[in-house]
C-alpha positions as CSV (number, residue, x, y, z in Angstrom):
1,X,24.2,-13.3,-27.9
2,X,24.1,-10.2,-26.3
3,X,20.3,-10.1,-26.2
4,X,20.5,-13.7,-24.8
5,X,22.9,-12.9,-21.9
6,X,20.9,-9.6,-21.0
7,X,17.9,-12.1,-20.5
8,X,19.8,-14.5,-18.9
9,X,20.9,-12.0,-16.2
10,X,17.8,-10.6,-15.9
11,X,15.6,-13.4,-15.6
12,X,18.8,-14.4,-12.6
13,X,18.4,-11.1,-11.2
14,X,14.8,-11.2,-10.8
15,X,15.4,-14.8,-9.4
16,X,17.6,-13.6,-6.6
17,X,16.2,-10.6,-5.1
18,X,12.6,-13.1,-4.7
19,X,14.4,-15.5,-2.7
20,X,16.4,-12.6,-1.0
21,X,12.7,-10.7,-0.5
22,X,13.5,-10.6,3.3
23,X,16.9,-8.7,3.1
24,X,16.5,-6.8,0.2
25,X,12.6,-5.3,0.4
26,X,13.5,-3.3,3.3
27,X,16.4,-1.8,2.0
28,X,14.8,-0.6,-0.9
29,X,11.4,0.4,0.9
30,X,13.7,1.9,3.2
31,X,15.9,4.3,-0.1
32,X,12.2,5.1,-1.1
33,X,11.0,6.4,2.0
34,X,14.6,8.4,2.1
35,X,14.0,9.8,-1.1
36,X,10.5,10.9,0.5
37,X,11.1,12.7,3.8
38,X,14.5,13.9,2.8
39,X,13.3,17.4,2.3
40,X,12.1,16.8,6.0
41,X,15.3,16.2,7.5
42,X,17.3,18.6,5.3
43,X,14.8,21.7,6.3
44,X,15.6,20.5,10.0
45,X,19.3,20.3,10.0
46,X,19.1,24.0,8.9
47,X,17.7,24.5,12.3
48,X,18.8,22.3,15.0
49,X,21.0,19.9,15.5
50,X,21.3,16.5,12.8
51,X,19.9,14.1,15.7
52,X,16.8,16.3,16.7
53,X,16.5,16.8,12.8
54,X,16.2,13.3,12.7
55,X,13.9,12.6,15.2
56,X,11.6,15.4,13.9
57,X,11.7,13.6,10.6
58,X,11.0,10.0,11.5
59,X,8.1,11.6,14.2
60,X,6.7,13.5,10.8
61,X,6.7,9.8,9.4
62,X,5.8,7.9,12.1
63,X,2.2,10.3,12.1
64,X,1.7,9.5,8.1
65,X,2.4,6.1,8.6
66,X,0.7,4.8,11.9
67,X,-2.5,7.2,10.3
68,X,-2.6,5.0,7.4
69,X,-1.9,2.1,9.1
70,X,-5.2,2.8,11.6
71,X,-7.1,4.0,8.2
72,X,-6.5,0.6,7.0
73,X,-7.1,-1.8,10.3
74,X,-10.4,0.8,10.9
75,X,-11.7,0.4,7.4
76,X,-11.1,-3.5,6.7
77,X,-12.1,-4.6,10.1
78,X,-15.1,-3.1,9.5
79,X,-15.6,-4.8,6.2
80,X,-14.7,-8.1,7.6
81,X,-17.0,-8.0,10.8
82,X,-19.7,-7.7,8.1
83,X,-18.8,-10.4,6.1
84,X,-18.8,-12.7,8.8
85,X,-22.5,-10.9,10.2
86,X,-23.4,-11.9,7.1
87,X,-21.9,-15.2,5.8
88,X,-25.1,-17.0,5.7
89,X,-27.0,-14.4,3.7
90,X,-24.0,-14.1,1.0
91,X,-23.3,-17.8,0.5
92,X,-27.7,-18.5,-0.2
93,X,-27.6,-15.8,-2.6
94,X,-24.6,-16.7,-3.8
95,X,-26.5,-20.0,-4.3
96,X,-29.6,-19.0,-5.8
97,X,-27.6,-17.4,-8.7
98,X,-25.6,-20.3,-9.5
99,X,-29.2,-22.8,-9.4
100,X,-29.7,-20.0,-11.5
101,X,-26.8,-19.9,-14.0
102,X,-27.7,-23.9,-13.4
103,X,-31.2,-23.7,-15.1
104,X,-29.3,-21.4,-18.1
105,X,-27.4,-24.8,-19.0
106,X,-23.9,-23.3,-17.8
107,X,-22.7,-26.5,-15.9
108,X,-19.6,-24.8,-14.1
109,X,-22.0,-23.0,-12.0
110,X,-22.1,-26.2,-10.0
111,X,-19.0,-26.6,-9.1
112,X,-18.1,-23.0,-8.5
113,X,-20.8,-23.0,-5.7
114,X,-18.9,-25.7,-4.2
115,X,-16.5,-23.7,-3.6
116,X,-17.9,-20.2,-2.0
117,X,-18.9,-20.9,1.5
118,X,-18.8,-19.3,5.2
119,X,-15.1,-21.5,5.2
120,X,-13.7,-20.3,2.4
121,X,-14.5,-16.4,3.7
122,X,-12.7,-17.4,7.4
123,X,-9.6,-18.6,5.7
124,X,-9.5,-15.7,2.8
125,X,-9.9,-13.3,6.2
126,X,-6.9,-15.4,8.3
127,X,-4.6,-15.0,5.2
128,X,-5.0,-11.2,5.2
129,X,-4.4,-11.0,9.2
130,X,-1.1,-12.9,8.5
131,X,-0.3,-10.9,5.7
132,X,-0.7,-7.6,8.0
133,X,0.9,-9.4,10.7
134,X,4.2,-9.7,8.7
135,X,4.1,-6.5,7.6
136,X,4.8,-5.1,11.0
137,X,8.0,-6.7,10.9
138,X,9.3,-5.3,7.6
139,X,8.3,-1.5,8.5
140,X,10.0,-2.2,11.4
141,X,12.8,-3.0,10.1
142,X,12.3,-0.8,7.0
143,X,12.2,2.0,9.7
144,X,15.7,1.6,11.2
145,X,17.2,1.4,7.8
146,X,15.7,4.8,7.4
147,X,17.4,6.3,10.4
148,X,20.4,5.1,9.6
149,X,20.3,6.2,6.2
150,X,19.1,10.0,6.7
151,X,22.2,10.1,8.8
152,X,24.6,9.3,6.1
153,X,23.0,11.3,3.2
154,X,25.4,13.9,3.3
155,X,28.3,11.7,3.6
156,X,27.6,9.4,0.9
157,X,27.2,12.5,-1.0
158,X,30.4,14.3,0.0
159,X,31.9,10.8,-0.8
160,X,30.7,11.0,-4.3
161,X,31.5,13.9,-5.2
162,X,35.4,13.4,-4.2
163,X,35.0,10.4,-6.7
164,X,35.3,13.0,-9.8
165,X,32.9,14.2,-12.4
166,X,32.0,11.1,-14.3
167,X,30.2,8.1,-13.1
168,X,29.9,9.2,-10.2
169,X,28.5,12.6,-10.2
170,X,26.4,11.3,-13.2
171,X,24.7,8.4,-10.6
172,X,24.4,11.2,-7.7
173,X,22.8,13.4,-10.3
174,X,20.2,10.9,-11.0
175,X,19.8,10.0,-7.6
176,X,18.4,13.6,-7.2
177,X,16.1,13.6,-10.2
178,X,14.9,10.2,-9.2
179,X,14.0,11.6,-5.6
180,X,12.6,14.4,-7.1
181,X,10.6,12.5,-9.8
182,X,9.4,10.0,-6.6
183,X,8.3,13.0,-4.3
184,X,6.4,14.2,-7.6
185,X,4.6,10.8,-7.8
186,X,4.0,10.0,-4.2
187,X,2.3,13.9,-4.1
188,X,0.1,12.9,-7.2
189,X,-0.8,9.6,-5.8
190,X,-1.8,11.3,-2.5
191,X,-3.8,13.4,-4.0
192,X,-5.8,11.6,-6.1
193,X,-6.4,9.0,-3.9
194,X,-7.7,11.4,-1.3
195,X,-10.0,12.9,-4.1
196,X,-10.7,8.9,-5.3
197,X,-11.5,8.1,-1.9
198,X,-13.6,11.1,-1.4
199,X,-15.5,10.3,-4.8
200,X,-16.2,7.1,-4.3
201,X,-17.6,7.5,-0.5
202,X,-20.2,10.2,-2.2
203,X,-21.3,7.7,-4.5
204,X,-21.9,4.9,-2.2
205,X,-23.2,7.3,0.1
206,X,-25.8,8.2,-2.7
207,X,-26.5,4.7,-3.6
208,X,-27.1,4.0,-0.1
209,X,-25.0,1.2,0.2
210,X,-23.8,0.0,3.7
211,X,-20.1,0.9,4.5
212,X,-19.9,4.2,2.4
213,X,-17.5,5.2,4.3
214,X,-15.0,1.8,5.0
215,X,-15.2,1.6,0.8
216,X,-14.0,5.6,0.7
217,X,-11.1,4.7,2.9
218,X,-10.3,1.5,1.0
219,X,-10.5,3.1,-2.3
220,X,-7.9,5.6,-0.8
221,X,-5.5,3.2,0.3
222,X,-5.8,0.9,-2.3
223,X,-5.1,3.5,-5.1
224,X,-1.9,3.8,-4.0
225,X,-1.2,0.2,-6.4
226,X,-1.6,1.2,-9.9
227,X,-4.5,-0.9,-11.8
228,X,-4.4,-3.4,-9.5
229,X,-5.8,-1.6,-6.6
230,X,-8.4,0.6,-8.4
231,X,-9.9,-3.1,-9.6
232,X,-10.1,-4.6,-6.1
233,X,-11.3,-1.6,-4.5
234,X,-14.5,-1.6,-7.0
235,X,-15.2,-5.5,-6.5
236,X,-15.3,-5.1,-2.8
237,X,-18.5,-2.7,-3.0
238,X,-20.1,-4.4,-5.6
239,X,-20.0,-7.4,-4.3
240,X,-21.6,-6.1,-1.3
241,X,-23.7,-4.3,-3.2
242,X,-25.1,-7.7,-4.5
243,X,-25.6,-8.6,-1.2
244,X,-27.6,-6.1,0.3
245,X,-30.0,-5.2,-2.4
246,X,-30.1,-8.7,-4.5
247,X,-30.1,-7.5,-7.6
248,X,-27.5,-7.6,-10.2
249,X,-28.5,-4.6,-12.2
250,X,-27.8,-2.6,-8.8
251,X,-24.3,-4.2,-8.7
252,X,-23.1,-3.6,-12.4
253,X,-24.5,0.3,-11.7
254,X,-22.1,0.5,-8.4
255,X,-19.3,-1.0,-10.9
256,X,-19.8,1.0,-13.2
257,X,-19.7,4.1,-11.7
258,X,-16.8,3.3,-9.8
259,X,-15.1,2.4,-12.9
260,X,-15.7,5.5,-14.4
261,X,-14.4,7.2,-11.0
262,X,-10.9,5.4,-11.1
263,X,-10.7,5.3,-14.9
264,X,-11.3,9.1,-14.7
265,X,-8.6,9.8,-12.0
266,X,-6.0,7.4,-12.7
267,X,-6.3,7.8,-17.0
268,X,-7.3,11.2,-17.4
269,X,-6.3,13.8,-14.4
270,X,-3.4,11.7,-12.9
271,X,-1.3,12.0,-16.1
272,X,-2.1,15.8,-17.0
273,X,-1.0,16.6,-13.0
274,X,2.3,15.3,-13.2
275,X,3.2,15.4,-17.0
276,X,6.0,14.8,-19.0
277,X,8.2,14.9,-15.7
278,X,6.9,11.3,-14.9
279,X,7.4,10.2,-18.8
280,X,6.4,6.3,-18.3
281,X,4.9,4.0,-20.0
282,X,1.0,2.9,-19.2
283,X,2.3,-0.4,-20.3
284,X,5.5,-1.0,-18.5
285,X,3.8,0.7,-15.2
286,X,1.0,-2.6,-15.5
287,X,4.2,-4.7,-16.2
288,X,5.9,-3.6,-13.3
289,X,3.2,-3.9,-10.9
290,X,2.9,-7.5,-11.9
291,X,6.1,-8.1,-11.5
292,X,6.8,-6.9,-8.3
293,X,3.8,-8.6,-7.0
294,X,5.1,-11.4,-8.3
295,X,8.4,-11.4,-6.4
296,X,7.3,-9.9,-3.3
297,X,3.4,-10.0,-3.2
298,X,1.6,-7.0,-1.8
299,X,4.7,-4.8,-1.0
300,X,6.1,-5.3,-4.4
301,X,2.8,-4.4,-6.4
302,X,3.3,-0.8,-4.7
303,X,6.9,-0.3,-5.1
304,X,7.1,-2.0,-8.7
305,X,6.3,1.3,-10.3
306,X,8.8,3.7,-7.9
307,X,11.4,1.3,-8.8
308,X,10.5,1.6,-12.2
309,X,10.8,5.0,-12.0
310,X,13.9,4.8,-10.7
311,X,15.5,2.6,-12.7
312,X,14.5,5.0,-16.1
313,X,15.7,8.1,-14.3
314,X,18.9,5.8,-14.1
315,X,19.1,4.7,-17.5
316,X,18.4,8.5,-18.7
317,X,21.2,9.7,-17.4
318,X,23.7,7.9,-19.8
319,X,24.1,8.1,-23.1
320,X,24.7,4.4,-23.8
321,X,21.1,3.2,-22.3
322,X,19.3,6.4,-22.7
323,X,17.3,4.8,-25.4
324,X,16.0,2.3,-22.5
325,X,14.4,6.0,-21.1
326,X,13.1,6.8,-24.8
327,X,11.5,3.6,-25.5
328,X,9.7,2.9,-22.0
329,X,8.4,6.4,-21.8
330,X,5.0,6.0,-24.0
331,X,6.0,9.7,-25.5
332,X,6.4,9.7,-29.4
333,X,8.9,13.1,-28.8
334,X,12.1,11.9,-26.2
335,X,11.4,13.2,-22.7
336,X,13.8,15.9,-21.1
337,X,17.6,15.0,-21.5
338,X,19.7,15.3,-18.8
339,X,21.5,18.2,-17.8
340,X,25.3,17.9,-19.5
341,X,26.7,18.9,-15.9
């Protein structure tokens, strides 16, 4: 029964913050980017006043953001402009290989050519300009629940502390690792997306594959969403890769490689930077990108695994679901306890 009702109540849960998307995305978007640039604001009260602290903070975020954001518009604009240069040439070779799958005796190749045409590009390219054009909305929206939020930091702190030693200064104590533990993973992410991106324009470069550059900068954004971004930044190039040099063995060598780039940095270096202090799962981090992009698309698929995070650092912190923390850390020794005090 009580496995049943913690289902139940999940499966609710989960129910009611997808149809609340709207209301509750930006609020927790908006504790993550707190938990960010609070080191920001706190070095700037220190030195001037909490409202010029505050506008120093969301200017510092404001320049990471709107960089991004142009990164982004710069490198898939560019990408798009040459798909529809090149529409024609894509769909006839596109063609050609399913006559030729055809000739194999593989009868689904007929219909899937059907279905890959100059159209079917246009509307895949209108959905994504609607998807960005919603987007502007939420961060701005996200963005005043930030300013409001770095100004009462320090009173919702103060408040819990007056609350007494036990639940209370347990969830304010986790509220601290967890922002330190997101800070650790947003600094590791950066990183290796930077080197990613930087890796995987070299490469293309090399190869001498059109775009070197727009795939570099969508490699880098992209990496950002764990598993799921890595893929789709690999079958962009390769599928241009098909296009400009016709061959297939070129294209499985630029996927390949790529592969081995993002299989290198997200399996291998990524987990030796940040160590047992990000104790998760590989599992429940796939899980928890797939779930949040089920329940809010796009933005969910990069904050499933913060919230993840969160939600463990949460669960450490008391004895009674600590072994939540144990289980979904993929160690075979406990990760750190947390401090008694």
């Amino acid at each position: 029964m009580r496995v049943m009702l913690g289902l139940s109540t999940a499966i609710l849960f989960a129910g009611a913050i997808m149809l609340a998307q709207s209301v509750v995305a930006p609020v927790v978007f908006a504790l993550f980017a707190i938990a960010l640039v609070w080191p920001v604001q706190g070095w700037a009260q220190q030195r001037m006043p909490k409202v010029a602290a505050l506008l120093v903070t969301m200017v510092v975020a404001l320049v990471a953001l709107v960089g991004l954001a142009l990164l982004v518009a710069w490198a898939f604009g560019r990408v798009g402009q040459s798909v529809v240069a090149n529409a024609a040439t894509l769909q006839a070779l596109y063609a050609q290989k399913m006559a030729w799958l055809e000739a194999q005796g593989i009868p689904a190749a007929g219909a899937l050519a059907g279905q890959f045409d100059a159209r079917w590009m246009v509307r895949v390219a209108q959905g994504v300009l609607a998807q960005l054009q919603g987007m502007l909305s939420f961060i701005l929206l996200t963005l005043v629940y930030v300013m409001l939020g770095l100004l009462e930091v320090d009173v919702a702190q103060r408040q819990m502390l007056r609350l007494g030693p036990g639940v209370p200064a347990a969830l304010l104590r986790a509220a601290q690792r967890t922002a330190q533990k997101l800070r650790t993973y947003m600094m590791v992410r950066t990183f290796m997306s930077v080197i990613t991106g930087l890796a995987v324009w070299a490469f293309a470069a090399a190869m001498g594959l059109d775009l070197a550059a727009e795939w570099g900068a969508i490699a880098l954004v992209l990496n950002y969403i764990p598993f799921i971004g890595p893929l789709v930044a690999t079958l962009f190039p390769t599928i241009f890769a098909v296009l400009q040099f016709g061959t297939w063995e070129v294209a499985v060598t630029v996927f390949a490689v790529l592969q081995i780039i993002q299989f290198l940095g997200g399996s291998y270096i990524e987990p030796r930077l940040t160590g047992a202090r990000l104790a998760v799962s590989p599992f429940m981090v796939l899980v928890s990108v797939f779930v949040g992009s089920f329940l809010w698309g796009i933005p969910g698929a990069f904050i499933g695994t913060p919230v993840l995070i969160a939600v463990l650092t949460v669960c450490e912190a008391f004895p009674a679901s600590r072994w939540v923390a144990d289980l979904m850390s993929g160690r075979e020794d406990a990760p750190p306890r947390a401090d008694p005090e």
